[in-house]
N, C-alpha and C positions, 0 to 999 in steps of 0.2 A: 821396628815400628816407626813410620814417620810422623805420626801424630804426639811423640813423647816430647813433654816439657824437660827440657834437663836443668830446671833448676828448683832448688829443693823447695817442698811444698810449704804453707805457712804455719806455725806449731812449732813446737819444741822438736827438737833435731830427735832421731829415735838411734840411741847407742845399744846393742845388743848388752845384754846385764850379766854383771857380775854375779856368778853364782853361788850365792852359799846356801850350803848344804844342809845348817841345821834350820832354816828358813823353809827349802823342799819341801818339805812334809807338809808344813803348814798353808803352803802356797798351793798345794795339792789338795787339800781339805778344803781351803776356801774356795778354789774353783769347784770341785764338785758340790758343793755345797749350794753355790750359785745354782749351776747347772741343773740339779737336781730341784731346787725352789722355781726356778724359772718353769721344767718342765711339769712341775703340778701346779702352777700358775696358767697354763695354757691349756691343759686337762682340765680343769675345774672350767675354764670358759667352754671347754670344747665338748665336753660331756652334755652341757643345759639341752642341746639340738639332738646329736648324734646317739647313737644304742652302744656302739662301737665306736672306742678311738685307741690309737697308735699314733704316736708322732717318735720321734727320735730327737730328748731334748737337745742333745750334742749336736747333733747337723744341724741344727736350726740356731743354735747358740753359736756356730763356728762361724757359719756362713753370716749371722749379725754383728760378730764380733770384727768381723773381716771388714766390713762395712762402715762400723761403727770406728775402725781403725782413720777415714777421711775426715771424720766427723769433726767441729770443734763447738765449744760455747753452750750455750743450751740443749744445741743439737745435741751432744758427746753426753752430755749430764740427763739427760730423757732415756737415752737408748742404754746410759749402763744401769741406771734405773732400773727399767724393764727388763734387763740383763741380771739381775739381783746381783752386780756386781757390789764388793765393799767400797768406800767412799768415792760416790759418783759422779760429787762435786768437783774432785780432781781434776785440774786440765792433761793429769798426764797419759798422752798416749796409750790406746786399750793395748796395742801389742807387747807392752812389756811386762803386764802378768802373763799371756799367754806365750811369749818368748821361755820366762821363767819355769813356768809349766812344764811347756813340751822340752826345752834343754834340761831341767833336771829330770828327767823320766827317761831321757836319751844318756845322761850319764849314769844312771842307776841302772843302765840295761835291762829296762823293764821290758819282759815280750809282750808285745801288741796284740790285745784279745780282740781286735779289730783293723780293719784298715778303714782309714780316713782320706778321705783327696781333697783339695778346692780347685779353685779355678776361677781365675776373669775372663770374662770375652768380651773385649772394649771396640764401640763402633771407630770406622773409620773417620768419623766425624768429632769423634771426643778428643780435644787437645790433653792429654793427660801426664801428670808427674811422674817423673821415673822413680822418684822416690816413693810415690804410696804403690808405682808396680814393683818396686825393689823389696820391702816390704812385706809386700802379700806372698812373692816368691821367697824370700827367707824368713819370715818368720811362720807363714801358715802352709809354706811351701805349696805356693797356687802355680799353678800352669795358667802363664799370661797369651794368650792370643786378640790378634787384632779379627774382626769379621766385617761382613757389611749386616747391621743388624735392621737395614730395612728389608732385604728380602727376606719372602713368607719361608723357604727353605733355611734360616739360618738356625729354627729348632732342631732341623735335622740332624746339624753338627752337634750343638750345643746338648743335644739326647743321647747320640752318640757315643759322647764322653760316658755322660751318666750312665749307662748301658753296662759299661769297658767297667766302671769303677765301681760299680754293685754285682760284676758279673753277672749280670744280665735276669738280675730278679727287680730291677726298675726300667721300665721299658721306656719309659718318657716324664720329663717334671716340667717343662717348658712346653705351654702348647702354643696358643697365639701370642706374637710379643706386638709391640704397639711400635709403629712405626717411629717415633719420637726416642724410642729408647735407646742410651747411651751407652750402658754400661748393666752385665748379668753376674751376678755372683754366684756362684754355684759349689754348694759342699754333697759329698755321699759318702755314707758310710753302708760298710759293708761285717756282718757276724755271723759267720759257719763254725758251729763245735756239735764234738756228739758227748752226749751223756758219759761220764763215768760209768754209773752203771747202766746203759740201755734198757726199757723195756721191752719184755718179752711177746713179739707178736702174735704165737700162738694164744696170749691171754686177751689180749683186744677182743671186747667184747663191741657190739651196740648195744644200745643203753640209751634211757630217757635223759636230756637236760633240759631243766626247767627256766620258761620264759617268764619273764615279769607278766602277770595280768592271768598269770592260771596256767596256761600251752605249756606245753612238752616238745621236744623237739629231739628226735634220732642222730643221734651222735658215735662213731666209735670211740668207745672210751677204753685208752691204757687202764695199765694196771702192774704194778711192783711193789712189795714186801720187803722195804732193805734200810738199814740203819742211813739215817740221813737228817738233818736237822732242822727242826719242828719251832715254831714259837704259836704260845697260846698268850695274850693280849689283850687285856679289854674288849672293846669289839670284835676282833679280826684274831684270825686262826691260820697256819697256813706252812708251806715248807722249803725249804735251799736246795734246790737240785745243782749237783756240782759236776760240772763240765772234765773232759779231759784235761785240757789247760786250766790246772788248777785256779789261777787266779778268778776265771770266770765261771759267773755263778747265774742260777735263774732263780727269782723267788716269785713263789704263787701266793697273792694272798683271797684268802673267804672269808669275808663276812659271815659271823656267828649270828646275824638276824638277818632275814631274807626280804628284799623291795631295794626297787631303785635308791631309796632317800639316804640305804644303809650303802647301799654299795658305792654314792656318790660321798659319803660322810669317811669313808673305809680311805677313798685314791686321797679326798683334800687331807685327812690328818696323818698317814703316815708315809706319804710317797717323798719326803723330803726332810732335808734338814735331821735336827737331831731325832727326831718320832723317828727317822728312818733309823737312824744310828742307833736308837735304842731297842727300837724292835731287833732287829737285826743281831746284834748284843744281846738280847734275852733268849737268843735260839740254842736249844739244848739237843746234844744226838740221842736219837732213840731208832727203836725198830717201827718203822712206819708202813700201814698198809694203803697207799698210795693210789686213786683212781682219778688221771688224770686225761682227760679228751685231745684225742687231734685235733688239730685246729689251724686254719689260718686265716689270717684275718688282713685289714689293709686299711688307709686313710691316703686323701687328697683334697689337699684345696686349698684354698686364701688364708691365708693367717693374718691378714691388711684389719680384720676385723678387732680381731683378739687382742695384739699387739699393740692398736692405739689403745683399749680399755686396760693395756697392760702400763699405758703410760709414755706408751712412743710415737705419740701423734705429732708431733713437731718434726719428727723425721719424714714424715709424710705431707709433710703442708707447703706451702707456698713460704716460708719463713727457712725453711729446713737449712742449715749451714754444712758442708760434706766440701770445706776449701782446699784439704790434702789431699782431695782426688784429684783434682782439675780447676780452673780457672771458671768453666760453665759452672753456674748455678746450678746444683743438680738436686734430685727429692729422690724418695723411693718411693717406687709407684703401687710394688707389689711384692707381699713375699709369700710364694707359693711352695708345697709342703705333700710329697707322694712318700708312704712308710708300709714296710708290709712283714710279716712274720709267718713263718712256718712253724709248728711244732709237729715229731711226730716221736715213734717210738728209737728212732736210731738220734734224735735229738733235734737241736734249732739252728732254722738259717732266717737271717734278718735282713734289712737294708733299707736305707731310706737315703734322700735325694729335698736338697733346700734350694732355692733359686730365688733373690735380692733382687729385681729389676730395679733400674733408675733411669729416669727421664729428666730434663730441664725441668724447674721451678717455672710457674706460670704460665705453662702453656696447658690451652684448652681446645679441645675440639672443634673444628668448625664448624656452624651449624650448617643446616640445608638450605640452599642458596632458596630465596622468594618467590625469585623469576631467573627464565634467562635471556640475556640479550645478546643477539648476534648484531651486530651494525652492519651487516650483508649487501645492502640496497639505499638508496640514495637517504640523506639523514641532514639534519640540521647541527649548527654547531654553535657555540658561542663561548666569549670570555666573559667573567664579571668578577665584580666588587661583593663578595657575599653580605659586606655590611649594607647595604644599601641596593643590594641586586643590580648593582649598575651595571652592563652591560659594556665592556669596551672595545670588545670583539663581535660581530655573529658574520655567520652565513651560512651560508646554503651547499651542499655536497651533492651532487647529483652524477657527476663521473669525474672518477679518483686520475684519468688519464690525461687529464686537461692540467 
């Protein structure tokens, strides 16, 4: 790339970290912990508008975290904020809880109940540090490419990718990029397993599901009878459907009282944090007779909304500080969000796809020019004194050949 700075960005140097092991665990808890706050944090805004939501905390959290990695000063302390990261006032570098992270999981040879990718696509215009692209390729292991991101074909690459790296149940996360923009971040994750025990197709029935406001709505609804594990809860009732790969699980939950106000009170108090761990923890195996509906469902769109009321509006503004990425002043302009989910009787395939734009600080749009003036035909001319309109020059143009 010949747009790379080779000399190290400004911030504390980033040393990959010493790993100790009886630390792991707990560095592992606290990042999902995050993750999982963050992502009912974005639900709870996301639910007020929409009927249906799906996002994928993780891609949105990677692809912020990546970002959040240029970041320094208030800027750094806004975004891990909203990141429900722990102590956020830290200047130190986001990549080395997430260094910690992903190297001890890689030393504990844990199998990957997912694949994750990232990715930069830096315009040919952004002077940028090899060290914050050195960085994003070893510690979140991004695939750096350089692009020209003013032409309108450069989603086509940049979809491309995402395509390749969901296997192709994300068809596009990037539509129109703005011509100004410098610099796209892009994570996707991809999740294919089949059920432990599969449902039996010949029992799929159709069967009424009921809409909020009274409707019914024709559904095929599964249906299995098999020891599996149940938790009954205050509110919410609901069961662990367990995957092939054992580590990975699916948990349904219902609401024990029916309306939206139950089903939005259900995601804000147990989707996170310890309510999750304790639900979770209270589940007992029993024989359960099980009638759950196909389904697939989907999300897209701006998270630029959610995100400042999350508390990271400084990363978005005219102030926004991002000096480890580059020398340019740069903001985020947009972070854009496509998630989709399959369920059926042979089991679930998932995927979802995050994209960071960033543009220069302070620029704005042009507006529509007033008039236009061509000087085509013979015209007058003059110098002056604005303080005083003096005039110290004029005259008259009438052919430019003389």
């Amino acid at each position: 790339m010949s747009n790379i700075i080779p000399e190290s960005p400004p911030g504390p140097a980033f040393v990959f970290p010493r790993l100790d092991v009886q630390q792991l665990e707990s560095d592992r808890k606290d990042q999902a912990t995050a993750v999982d706050t963050f992502g009912r944090n974005i639900i709870a805004e996301l639910q007020k508008e929409k009927p249906n939501v799906l996002i994928s905390a993780l891609s949105i959290h990677e692809a912020l975290m990546m970002t959040a990695n240029g970041a320094l000063g208030d800027t750094l302390t806004c975004m891990k904020t909203g990141l429900c990261l722990k102590n956020p006032s830290s200047d130190e570098p986001i990549n080395v809880l997430h260094a910690q992270v992903t190297a001890g999981a890689t030393m504990e040879n844990r199998a990957p109940l997912y694949t994750l990718a990232n990715s930069i696509w830096i315009s040919d215009k952004l002077p940028i540090y090899r060290g914050f692209v050195d960085e994003c390729s070893s510690v979140f292991q991004a695939d750096a490419k350089t692009l020209d991101l003013s032409k309108k074909d450069c989603t086509d690459t940049i979809n491309k990718w995402v395509v390749d790296a969901t296997k192709g149940l994300i068809e596009k996360v990037v539509d129109d990029i703005h011509p100004q923009t410098r610099l796209v971040l892009v994570n996707a994750i991809h999740f294919q397993q089949k059920f432990d025990k599969p449902f039996k197709k010949p029992l799929t029935r159709e069967r009424d599901f009921r809409l909020f406001g009274g409707g019914t709505k024709k559904v095929e609804m599964m249906k299995q009878t098999e020891t599996m594990a149940y938790f009954n809860e205050g509110d919410v009732e609901g069961v662990i459907l367990q995957f092939e790969l054992n580590d990975a699980q699916m948990v349904v939950m219902l609401p024990k009282e029916e309306g939206l106000a139950a089903l939005h009170k259900v995601a804000s108090t147990w989707l996170a944090g310890d309510q999750f761990s304790r639900l979770i923890d209270s589940s007992k195996p029993g024989r359960i007779e099980l009638q759950l509906p196909k389904f697939e469902i989907g999300f897209e769109g701006s998270l630029k909304p959610v995100l400042i009321k999350l508390g990271m509006e400084k990363a978005f503004s005219d102030t926004a500080r991002f000096p480890r990425i580059s020398e340019t002043d740069l903001k985020i302009d947009d972070v854009v969000h496509k998630a989709k989910l399959r369920v059926d009787e042979d089991g679930v395939e998932a995927a979802a796809a995050t994209g960071v734009t960033m543009m220069p600080r302070m620029f704005r749009p042009e507006p529509d020019p007033i008039a236009t003036v061509v000087v085509d035909r013979p015209f007058v001319v003059g110098l002056m004194d604005r303080r005083d309109k003096l005039l110290f020059f004029s005259g008259v143009v009438s052919d430019l050949g003389v």
